[in-house]
MARMARZA-681078 format. One record per atom (N, C-alpha, C): residue number from 1; atom name; x, y, z. Coordinates in steps of 0.05 Angstrom, whole numbers. Layout:
<rs>
NUM / CA / X / Y / Z .
...
</rs>
This chain:
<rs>
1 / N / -566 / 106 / 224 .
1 / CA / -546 / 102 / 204 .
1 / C / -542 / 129 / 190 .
2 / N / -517 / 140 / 187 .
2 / CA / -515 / 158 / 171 .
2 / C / -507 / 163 / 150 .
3 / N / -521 / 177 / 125 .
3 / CA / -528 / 181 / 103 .
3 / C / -498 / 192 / 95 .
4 / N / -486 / 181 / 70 .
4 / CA / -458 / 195 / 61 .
4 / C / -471 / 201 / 31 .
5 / N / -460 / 225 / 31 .
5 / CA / -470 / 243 / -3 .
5 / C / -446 / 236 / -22 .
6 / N / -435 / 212 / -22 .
6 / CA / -416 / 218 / -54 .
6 / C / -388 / 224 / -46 .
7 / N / -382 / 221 / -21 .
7 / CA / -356 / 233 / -18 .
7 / C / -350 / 227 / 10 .
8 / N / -325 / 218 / 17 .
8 / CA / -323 / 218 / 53 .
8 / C / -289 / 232 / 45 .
9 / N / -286 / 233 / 67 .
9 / CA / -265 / 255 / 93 .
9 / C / -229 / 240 / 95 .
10 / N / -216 / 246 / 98 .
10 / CA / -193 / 231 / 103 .
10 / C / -176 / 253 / 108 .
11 / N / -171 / 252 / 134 .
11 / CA / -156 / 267 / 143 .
11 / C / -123 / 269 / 130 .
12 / N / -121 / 237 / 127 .
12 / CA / -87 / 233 / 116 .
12 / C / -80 / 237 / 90 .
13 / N / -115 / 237 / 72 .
13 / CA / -101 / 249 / 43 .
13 / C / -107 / 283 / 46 .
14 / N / -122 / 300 / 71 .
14 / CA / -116 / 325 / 70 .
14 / C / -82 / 339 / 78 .
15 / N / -75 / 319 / 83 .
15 / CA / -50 / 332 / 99 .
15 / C / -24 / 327 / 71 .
16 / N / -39 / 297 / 52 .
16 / CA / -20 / 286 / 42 .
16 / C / -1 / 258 / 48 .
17 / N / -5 / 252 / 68 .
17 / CA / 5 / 228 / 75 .
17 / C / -1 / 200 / 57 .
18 / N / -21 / 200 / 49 .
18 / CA / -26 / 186 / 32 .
18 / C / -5 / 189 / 1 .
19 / N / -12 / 205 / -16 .
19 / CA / 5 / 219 / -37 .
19 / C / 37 / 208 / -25 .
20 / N / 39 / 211 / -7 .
20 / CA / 80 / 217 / 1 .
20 / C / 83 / 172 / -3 .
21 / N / 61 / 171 / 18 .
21 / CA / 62 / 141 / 19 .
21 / C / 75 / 132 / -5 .
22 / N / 48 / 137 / -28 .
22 / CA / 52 / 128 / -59 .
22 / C / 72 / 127 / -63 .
23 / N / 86 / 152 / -67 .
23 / CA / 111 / 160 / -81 .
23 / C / 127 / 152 / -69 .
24 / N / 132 / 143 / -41 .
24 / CA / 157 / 124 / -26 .
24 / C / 162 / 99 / -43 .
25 / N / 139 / 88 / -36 .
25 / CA / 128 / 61 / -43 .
25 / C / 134 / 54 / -67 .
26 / N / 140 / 75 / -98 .
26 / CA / 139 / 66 / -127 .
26 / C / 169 / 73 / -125 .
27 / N / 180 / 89 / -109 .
27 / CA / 210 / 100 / -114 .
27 / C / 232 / 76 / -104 .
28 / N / 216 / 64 / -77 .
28 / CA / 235 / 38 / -63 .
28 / C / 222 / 20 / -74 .
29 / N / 207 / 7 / -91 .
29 / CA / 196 / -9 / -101 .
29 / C / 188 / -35 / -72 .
30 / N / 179 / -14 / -45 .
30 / CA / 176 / -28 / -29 .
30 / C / 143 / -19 / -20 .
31 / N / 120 / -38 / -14 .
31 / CA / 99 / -29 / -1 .
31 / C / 101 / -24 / 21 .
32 / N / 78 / 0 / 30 .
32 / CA / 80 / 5 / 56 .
32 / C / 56 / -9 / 66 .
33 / N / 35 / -24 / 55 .
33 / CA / 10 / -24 / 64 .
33 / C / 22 / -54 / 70 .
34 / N / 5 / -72 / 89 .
34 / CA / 7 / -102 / 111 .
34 / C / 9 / -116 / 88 .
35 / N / -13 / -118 / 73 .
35 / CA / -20 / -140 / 56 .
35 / C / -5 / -136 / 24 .
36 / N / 1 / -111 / 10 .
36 / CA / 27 / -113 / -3 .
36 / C / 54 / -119 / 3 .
37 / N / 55 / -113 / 29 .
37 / CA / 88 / -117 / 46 .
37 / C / 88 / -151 / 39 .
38 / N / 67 / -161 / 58 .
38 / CA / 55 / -200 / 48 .
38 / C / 70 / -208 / 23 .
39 / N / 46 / -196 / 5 .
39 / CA / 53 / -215 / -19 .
39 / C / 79 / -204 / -27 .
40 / N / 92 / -180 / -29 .
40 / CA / 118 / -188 / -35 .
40 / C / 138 / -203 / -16 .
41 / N / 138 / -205 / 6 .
41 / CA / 151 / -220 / 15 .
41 / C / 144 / -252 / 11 .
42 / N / 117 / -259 / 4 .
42 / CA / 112 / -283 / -1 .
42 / C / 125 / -290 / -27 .
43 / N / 128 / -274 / -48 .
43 / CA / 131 / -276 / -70 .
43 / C / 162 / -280 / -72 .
44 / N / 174 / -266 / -61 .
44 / CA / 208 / -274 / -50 .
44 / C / 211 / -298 / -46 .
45 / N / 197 / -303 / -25 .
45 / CA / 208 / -331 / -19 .
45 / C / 194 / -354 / -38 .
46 / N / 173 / -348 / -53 .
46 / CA / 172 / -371 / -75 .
46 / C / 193 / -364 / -89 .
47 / N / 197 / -345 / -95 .
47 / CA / 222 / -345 / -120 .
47 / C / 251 / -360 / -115 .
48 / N / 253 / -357 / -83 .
48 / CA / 278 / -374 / -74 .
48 / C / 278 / -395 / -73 .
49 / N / 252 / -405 / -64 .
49 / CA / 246 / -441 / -67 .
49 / C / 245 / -455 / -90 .
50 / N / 234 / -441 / -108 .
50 / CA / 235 / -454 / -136 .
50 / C / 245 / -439 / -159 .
51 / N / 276 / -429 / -161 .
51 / CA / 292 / -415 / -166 .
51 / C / 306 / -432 / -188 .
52 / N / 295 / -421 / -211 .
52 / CA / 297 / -450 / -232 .
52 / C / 339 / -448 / -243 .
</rs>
């Protein structure tokens, strides 16, 4: 097993990809990640079903 000191590696926040993600994501008020994409789409469609 190997020992991690406090800190690991990510290649996609050295390049930035991560950071650009964010800022897509808060500007289209759309997620990019599976399970935020989900609940807002789940959350849509409760709103249309019980659309007072």
């Amino acid at each position: 097993m190997a020992k991690k000191y406090g800190f690991s590696f990510s290649w996609k926040r050295l390049l930035g990809i991560s950071g650009l993600k964010s800022k897509v994501s808060r500007k289209t008020g759309i997620p990019l990640t599976k399970s935020g994409l989900e609940r807002k789409i789940g959350r849509t469609i409760i709103n249309i079903l019980f659309k007072k």
